[in-house]
py3Dmol code that shows the C-alpha trace and the ligand (Angstrom):
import py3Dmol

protein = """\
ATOM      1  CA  UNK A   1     195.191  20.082-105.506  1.00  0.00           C
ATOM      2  CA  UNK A   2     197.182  23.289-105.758  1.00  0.00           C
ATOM      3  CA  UNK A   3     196.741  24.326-101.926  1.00  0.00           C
ATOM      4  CA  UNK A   4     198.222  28.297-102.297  1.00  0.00           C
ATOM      5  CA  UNK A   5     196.025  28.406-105.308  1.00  0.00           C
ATOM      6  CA  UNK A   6     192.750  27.116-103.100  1.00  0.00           C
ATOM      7  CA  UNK A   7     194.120  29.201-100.119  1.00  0.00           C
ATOM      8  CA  UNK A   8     194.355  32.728-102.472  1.00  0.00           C
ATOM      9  CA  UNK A   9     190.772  31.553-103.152  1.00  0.00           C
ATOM     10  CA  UNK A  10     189.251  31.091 -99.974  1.00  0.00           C
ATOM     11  CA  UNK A  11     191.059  34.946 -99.167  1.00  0.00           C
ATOM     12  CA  UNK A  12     189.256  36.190-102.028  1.00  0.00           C
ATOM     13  CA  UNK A  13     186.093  35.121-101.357  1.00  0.00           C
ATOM     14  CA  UNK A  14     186.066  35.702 -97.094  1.00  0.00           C
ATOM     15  CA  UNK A  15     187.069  39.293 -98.556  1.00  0.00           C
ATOM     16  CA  UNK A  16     184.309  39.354-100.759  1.00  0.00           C
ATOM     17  CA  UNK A  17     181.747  37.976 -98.386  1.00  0.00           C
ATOM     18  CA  UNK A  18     182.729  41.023 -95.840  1.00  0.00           C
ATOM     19  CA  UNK A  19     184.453  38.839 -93.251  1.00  0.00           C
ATOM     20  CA  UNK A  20     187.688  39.253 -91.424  1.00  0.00           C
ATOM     21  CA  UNK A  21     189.823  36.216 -90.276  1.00  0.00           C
ATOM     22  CA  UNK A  22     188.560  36.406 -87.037  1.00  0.00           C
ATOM     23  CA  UNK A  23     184.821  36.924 -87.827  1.00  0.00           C
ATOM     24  CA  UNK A  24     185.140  33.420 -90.277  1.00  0.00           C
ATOM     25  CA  UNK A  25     187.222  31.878 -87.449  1.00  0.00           C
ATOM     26  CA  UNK A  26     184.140  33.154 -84.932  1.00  0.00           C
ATOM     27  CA  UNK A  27     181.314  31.528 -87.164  1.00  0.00           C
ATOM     28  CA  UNK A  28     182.934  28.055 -87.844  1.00  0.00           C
ATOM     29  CA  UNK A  29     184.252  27.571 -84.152  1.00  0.00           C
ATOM     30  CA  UNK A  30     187.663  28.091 -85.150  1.00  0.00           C
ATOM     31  CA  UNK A  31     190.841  29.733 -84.460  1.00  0.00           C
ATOM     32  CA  UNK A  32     191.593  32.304 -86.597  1.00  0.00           C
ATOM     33  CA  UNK A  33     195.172  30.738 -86.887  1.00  0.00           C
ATOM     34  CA  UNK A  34     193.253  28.196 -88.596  1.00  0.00           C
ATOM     35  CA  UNK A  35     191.912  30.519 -91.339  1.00  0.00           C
ATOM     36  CA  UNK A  36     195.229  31.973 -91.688  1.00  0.00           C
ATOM     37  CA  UNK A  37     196.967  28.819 -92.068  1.00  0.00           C
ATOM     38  CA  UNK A  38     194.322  27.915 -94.789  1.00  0.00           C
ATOM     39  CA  UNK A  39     194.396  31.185 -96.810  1.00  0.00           C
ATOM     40  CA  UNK A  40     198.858  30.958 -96.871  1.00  0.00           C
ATOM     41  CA  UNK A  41     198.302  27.419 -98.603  1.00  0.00           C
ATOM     42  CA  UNK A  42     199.887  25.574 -95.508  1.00  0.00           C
ATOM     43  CA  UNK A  43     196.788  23.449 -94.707  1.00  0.00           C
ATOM     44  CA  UNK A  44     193.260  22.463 -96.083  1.00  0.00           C
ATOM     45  CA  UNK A  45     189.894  22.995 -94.114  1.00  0.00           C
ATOM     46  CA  UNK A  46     189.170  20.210 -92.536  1.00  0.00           C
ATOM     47  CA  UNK A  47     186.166  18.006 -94.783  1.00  0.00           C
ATOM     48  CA  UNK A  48     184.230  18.400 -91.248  1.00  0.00           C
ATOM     49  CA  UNK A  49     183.380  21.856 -91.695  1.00  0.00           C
ATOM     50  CA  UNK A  50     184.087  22.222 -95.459  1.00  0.00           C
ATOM     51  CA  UNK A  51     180.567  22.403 -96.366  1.00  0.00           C
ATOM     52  CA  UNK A  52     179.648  24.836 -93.999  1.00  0.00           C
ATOM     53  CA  UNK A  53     182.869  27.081 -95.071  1.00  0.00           C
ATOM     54  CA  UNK A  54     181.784  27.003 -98.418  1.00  0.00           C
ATOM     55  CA  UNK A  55     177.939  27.797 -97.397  1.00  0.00           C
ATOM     56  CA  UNK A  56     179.431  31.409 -95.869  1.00  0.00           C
ATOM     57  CA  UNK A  57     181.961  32.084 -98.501  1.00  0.00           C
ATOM     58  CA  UNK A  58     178.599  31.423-101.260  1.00  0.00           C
ATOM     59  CA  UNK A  59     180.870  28.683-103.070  1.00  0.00           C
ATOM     60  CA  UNK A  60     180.401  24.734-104.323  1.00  0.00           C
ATOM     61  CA  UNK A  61     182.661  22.384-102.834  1.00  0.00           C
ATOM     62  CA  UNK A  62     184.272  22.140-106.138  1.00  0.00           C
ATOM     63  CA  UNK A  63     185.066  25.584-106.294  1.00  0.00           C
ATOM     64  CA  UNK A  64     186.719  24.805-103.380  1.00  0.00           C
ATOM     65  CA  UNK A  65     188.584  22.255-104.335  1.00  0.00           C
ATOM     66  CA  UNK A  66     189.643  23.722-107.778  1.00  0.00           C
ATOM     67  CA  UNK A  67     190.538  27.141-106.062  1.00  0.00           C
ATOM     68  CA  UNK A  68     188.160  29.302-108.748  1.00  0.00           C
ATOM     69  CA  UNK A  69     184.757  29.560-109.419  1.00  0.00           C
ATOM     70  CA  UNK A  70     183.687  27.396-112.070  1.00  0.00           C
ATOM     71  CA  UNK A  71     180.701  29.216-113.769  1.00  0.00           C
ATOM     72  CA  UNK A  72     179.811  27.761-117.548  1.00  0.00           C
ATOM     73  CA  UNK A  73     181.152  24.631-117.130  1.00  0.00           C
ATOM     74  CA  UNK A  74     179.173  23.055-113.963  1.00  0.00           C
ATOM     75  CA  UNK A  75     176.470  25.389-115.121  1.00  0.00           C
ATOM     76  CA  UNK A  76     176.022  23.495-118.368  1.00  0.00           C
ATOM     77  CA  UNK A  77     176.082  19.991-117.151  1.00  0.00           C
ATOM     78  CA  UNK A  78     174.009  20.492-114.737  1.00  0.00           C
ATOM     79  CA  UNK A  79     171.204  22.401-116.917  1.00  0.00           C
ATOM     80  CA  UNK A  80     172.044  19.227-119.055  1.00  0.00           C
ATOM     81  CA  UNK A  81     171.155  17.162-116.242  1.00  0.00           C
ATOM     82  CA  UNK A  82     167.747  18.893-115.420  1.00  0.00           C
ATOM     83  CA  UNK A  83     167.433  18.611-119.282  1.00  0.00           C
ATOM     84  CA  UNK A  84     167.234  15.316-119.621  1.00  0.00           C
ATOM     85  CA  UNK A  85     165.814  14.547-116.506  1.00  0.00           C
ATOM     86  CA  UNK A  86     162.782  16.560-117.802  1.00  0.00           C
ATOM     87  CA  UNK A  87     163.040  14.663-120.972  1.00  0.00           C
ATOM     88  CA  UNK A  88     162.646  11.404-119.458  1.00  0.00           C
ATOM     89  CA  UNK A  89     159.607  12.513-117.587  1.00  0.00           C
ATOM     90  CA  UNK A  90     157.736  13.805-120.977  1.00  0.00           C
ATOM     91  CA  UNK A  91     158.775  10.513-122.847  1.00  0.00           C
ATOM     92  CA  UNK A  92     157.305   8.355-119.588  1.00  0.00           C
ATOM     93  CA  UNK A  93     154.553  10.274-119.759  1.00  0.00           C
ATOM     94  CA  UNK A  94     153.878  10.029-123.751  1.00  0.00           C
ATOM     95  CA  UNK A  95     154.443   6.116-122.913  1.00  0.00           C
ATOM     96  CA  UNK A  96     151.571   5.709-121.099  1.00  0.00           C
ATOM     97  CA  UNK A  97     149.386   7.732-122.408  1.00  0.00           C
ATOM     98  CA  UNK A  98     150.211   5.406-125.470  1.00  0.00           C
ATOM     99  CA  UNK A  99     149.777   2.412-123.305  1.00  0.00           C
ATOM    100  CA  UNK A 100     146.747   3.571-122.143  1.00  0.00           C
ATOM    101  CA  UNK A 101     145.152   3.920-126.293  1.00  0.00           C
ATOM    102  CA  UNK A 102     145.647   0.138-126.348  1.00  0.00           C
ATOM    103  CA  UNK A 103     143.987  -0.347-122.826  1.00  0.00           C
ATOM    104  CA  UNK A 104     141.192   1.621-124.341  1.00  0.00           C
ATOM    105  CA  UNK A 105     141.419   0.415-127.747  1.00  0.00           C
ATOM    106  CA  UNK A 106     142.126  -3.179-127.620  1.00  0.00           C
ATOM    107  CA  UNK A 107     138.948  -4.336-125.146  1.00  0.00           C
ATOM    108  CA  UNK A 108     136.239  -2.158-126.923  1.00  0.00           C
ATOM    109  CA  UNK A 109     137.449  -3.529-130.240  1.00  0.00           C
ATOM    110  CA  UNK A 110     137.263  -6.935-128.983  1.00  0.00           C
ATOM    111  CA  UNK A 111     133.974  -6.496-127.051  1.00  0.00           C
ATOM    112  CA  UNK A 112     132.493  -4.937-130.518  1.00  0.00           C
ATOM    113  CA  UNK A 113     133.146  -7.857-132.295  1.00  0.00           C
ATOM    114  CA  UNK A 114     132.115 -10.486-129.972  1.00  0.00           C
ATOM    115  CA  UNK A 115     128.522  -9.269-129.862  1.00  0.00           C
ATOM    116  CA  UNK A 116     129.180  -8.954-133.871  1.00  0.00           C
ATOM    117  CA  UNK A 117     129.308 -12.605-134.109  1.00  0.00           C
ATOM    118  CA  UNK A 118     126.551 -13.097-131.775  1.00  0.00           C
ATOM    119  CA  UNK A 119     124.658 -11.013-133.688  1.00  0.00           C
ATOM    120  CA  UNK A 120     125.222 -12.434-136.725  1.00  0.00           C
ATOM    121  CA  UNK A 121     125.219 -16.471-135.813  1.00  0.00           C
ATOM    122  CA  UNK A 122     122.536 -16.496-132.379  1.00  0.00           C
ATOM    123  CA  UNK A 123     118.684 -16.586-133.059  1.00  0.00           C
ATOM    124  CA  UNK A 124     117.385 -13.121-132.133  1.00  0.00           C
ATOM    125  CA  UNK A 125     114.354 -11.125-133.470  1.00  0.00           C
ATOM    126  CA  UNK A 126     115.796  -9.309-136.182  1.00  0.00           C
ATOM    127  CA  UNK A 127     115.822  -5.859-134.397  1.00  0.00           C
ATOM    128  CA  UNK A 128     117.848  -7.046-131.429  1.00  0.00           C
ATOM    129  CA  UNK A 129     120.347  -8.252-133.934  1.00  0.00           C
ATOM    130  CA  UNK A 130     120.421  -4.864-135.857  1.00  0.00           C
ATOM    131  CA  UNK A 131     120.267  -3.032-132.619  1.00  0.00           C
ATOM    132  CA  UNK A 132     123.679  -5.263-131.728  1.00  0.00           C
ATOM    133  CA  UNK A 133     125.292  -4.783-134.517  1.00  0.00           C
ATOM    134  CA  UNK A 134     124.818  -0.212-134.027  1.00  0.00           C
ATOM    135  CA  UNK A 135     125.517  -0.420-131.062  1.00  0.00           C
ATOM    136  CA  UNK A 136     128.971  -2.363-131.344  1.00  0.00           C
ATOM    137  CA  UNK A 137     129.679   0.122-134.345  1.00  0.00           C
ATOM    138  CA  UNK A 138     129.015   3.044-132.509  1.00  0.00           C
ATOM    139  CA  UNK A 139     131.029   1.912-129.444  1.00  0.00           C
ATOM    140  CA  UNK A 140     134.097   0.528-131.943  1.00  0.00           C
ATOM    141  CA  UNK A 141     133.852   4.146-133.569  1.00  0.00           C
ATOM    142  CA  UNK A 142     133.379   5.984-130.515  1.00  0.00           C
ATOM    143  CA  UNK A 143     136.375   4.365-128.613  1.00  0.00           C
ATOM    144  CA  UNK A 144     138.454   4.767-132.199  1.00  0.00           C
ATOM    145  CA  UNK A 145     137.862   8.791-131.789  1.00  0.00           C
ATOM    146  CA  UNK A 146     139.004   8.624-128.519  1.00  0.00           C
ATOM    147  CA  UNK A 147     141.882   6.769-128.776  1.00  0.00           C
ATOM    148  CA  UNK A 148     142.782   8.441-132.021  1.00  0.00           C
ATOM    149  CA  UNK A 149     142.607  11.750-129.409  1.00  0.00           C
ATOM    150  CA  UNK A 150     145.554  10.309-127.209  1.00  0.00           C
ATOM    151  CA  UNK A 151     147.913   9.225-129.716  1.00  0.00           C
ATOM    152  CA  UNK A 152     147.472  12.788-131.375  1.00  0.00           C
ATOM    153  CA  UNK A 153     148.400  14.434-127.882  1.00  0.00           C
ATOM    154  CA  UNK A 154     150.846  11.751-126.874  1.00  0.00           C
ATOM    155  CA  UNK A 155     154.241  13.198-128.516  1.00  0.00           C
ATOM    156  CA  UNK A 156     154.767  14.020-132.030  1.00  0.00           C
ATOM    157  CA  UNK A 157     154.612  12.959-135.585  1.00  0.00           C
ATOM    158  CA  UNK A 158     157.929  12.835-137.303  1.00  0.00           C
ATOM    159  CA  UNK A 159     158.247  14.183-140.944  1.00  0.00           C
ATOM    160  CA  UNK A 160     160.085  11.824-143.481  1.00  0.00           C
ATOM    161  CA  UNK A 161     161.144  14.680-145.379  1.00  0.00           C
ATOM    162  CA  UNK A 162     162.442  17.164-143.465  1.00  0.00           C
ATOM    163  CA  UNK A 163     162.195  15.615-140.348  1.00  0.00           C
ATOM    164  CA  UNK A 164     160.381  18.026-138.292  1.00  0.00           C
ATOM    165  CA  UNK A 165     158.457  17.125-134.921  1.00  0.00           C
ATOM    166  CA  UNK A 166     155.112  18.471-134.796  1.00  0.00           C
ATOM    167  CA  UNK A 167     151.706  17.677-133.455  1.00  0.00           C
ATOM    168  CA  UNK A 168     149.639  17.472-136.017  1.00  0.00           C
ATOM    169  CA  UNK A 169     145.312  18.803-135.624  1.00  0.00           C
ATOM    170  CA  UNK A 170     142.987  16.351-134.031  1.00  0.00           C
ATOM    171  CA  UNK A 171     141.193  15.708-137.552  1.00  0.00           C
ATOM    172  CA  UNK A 172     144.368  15.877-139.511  1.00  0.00           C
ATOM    173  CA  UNK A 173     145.160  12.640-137.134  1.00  0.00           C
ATOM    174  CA  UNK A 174     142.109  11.099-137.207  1.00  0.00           C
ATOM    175  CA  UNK A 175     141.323  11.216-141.221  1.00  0.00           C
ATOM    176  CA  UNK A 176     144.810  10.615-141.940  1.00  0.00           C
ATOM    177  CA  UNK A 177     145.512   7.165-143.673  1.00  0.00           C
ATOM    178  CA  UNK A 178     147.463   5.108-141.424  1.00  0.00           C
ATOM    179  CA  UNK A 179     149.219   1.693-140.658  1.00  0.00           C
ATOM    180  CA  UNK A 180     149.805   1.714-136.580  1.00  0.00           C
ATOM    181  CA  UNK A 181     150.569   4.830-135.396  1.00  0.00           C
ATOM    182  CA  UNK A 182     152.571   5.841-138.390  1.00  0.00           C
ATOM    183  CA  UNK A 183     150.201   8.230-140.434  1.00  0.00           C
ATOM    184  CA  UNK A 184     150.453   9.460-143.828  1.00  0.00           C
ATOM    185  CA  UNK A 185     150.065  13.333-143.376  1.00  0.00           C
ATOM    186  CA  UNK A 186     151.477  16.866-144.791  1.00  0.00           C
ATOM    187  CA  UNK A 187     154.150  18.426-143.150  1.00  0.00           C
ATOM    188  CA  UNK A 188     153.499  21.462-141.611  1.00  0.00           C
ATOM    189  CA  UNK A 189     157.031  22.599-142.043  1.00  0.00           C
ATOM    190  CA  UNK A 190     157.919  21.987-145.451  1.00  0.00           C
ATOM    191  CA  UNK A 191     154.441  21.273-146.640  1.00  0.00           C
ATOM    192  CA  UNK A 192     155.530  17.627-147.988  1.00  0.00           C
ATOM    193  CA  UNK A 193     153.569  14.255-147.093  1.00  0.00           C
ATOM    194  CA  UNK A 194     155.239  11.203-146.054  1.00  0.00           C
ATOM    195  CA  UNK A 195     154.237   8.464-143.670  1.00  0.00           C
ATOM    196  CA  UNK A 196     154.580  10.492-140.518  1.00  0.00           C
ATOM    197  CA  UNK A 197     156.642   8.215-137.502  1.00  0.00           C
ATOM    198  CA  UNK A 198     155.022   9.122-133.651  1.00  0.00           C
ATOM    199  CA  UNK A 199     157.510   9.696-131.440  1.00  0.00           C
ATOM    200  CA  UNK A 200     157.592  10.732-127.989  1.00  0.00           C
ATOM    201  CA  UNK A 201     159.705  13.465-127.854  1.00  0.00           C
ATOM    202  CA  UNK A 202     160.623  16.943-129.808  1.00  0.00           C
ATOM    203  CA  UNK A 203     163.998  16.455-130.107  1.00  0.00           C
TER     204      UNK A 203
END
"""
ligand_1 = """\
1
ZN
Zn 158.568 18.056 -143.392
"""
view = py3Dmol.view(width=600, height=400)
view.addModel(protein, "pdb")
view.setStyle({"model": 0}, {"cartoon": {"style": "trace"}})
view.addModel(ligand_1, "xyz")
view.setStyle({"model": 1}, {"stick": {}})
view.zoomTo()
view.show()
């Protein structure tokens, strides 16, 4: 630490923030000796009241400590930070929603083809067994559409080609052919089809 460098700072910036010696002095509860001292490199606040120093001078700690502002630098990493801190929270999000297609899908599936079966092997009158069989269809299908709706808004569809993220239209989803969650759909970037990849986030 280059202490005439970080006490030329701290100058600077009392100047800056309007103060004399004696009026920083005042508002920490020190002597202004103190301040002098400080600003002619011969000592270092103390860490006690560091933070508060660099609360009235409008300065990080690490300013401080490096004796300049540090502007693009800190600011990137830390809009990094919030970047993919935000990221994270998108992906979790896409996760469960994706988690929550099986919940959906998986039981009603099952449950379809259960009565299915029963349909087809248990004595019945003949219209309780057709009635079975429609309604298992129509709950299978419904369910399908539904879950089909979540996976389209969960993240994106990657293209093969060009690999562009994109979320593709509800009915582009849901007619596309498919194998999982990978569908076979055009491009809306470079207008190509290829078996389209979901992932769960744009970048
Ligand atoms: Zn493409």
């Amino acid at each position: 630490m280059d202490q005439i460098k970080i006490g030329r700072f701290i100058a600077a910036c009392r100047k800056d923030a309007g103060f004399t010696q004696a009026v920083l002095a005042e508002k920490l509860g020190i002597s202004d000796r103190a301040v002098s001292k400080w600003e002619n490199g011969k000592s270092m606040p103390d860490s006690g009241i560091m933070l508060e120093l660099c609360e009235l001078l409008k300065i990080n700690v690490n300013e401080l400590l490096s004796g300049e502002k540090i502007m693009v630098e800190s600011y990137d990493k830390r809009a990094e930070e919030n970047l993919l801190a935000m990221r994270k929270e998108v992906e979790e999000k896409n996760r469960q929603l994706l988690k929550t297609e099986i919940w959906i899908g998986a039981p009603a599936t099952f449950a379809g083809l259960i009565i299915c079966v029963v349909a087809a092997y248990v004595e019945m009158p003949i219209w309780i067994r057709s009635a079975l069989v429609v309604f298992s269809l129509v709950m299978i299908l419904a369910v399908a559409f539904i879950a089909v709706g979540i996976e389209q808004k969960a993240g994106y569809y990657e293209c093969q080609k060009c690999h562009d993220r994109h979320v593709p239209t509800y009915w582009q989803t849901n007619l596309a052919m498919h194998m999982g969650r990978t569908r076979y759909m055009k491009c809306p970037a470079c207008g190509q089809y290829s078996w389209q990849k979901k992932v769960l986030t744009k970048e």
